[in-house]
C-alpha positions as CSV (number, residue, x, y, z in Angstrom):
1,X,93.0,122.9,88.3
2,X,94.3,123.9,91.7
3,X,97.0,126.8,91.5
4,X,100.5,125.2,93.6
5,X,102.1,128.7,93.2
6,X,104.7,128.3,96.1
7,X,104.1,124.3,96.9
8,X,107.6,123.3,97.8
9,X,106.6,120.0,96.5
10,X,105.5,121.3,93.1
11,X,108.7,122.9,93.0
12,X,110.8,120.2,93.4
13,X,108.4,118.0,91.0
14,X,109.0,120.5,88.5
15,X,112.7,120.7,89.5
16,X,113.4,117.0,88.7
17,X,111.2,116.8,85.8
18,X,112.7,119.4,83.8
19,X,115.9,117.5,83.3
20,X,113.8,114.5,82.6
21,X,111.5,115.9,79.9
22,X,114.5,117.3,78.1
23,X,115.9,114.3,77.3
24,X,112.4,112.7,76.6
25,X,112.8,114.8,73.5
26,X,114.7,113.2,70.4
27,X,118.4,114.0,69.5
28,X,119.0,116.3,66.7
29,X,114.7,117.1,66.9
30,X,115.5,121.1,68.2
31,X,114.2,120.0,71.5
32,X,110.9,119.4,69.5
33,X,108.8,115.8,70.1
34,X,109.0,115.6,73.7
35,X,106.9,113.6,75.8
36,X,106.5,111.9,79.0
37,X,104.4,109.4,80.9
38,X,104.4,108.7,84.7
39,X,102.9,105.7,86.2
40,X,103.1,105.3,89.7
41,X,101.0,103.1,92.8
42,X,98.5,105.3,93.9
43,X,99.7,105.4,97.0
44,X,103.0,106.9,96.0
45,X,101.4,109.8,93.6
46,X,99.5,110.7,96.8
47,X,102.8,110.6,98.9
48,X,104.4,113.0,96.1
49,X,101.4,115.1,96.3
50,X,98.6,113.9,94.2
51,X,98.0,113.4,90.0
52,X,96.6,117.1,89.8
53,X,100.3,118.6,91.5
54,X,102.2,116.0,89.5
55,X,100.5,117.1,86.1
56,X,100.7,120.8,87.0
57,X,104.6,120.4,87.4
58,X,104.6,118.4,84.4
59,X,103.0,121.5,82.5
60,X,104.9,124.1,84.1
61,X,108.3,121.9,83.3
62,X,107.3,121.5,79.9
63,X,106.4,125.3,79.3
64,X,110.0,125.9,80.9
65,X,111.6,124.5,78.1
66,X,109.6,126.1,75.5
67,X,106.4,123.7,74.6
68,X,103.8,127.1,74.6
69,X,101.5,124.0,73.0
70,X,101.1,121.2,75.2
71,X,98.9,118.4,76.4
72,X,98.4,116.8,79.6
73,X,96.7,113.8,81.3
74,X,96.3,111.9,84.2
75,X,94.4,110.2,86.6
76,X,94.2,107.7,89.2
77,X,92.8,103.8,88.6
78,X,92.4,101.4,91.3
79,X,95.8,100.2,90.9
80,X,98.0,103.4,89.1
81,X,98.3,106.9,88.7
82,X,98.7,108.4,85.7
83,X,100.5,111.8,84.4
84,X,102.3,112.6,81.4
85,X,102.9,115.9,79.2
86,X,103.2,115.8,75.5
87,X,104.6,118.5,73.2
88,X,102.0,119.4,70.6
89,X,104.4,122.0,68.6
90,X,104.0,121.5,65.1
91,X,107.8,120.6,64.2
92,X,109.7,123.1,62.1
93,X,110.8,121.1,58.7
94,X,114.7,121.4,59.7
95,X,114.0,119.3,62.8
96,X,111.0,116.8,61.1
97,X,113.0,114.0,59.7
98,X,115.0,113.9,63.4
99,X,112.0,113.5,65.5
100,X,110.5,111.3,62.9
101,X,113.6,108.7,62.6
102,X,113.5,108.7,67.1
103,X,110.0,107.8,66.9
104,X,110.8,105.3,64.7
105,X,113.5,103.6,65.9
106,X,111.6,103.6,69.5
107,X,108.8,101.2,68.0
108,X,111.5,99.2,66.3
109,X,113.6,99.0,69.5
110,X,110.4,98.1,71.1
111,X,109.3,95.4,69.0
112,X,112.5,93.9,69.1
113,X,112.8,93.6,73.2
114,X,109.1,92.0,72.8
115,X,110.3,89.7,70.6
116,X,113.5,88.5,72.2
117,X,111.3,88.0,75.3
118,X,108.5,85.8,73.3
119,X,111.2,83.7,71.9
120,X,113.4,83.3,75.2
121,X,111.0,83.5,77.8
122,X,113.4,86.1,79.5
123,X,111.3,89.1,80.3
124,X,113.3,92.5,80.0
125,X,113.0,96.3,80.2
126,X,112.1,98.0,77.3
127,X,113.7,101.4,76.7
128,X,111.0,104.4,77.5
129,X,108.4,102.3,78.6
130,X,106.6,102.7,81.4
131,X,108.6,100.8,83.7
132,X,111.8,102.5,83.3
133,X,110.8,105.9,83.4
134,X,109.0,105.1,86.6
135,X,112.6,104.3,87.7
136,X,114.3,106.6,85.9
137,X,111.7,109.5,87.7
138,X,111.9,107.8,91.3
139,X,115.7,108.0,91.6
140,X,116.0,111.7,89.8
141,X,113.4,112.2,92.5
142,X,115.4,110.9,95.5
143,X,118.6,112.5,94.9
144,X,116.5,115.7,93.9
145,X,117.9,116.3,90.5
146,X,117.9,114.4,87.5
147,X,120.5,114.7,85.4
């Protein structure tokens, strides 16, 4: 991978996505469980810099707040570009049953917005998906910090 050591844009990335990364971990979970996904038009991962800056500041944002063990991904489809960072700790015991019970009641929140929009018709948002992190990012991104 490409070395951004002083890219003002790869600052900045990294800059927004700290904030953003923190709270992608669950409460009471030690800052433990963390991860993020980023799906963006191609055309506006290029405009930001490219999937390989936009994982790199994902890594370097994620080893900022501790996650020495992490994982990345990404790449660009015809249609999307894909980055995320996931924190491969191994979660101490104290903070287990925390991350655990957030992961949990994710799926369930999940299932229930799929639901309500199978019975009603009424398509909505589901918390953490795709769709509103992409939102969440862009306007953390526009003001410059995320918050």
């Amino acid at each position: 991978m490409p070395s951004f050591a002083g890219n003002p844009r790869h600052e900045r990335l990294v800059a927004v996505l700290v904030p953003l990364l923190r709270r992608s971990c669950p409460p009471g979970g030690g800052g433990f469980g963390g991860s993020y996904e980023l799906r963006l038009g191609v055309d506006e991962a290029e405009a930001l810099g490219g999937v390989a800056l936009i994982r790199s500041a994902m890594r370097k944002a994620g080893q900022s707040l501790g996650w020495a063990k992490l994982q990345t991904l990404g790449g660009s489809f015809p249609q999307v570009a894909i980055a995320g960072v996931v924190d491969r700790r191994e979660v101490p015991g104290e903070f287990a049953a925390a991350v655990e019970e957030y992961e949990l009641q994710r799926g369930r929140a999940a299932a229930e917005v799929i639901g309500q929009t199978v019975e009603d018709g009424k398509p909505r948002a589901v918390p953490g998906s795709v769709f509103v992190v992409a939102q969440e990012f862009r306007a953390a991104y526009a003001v410059g910090v995320a918050g």
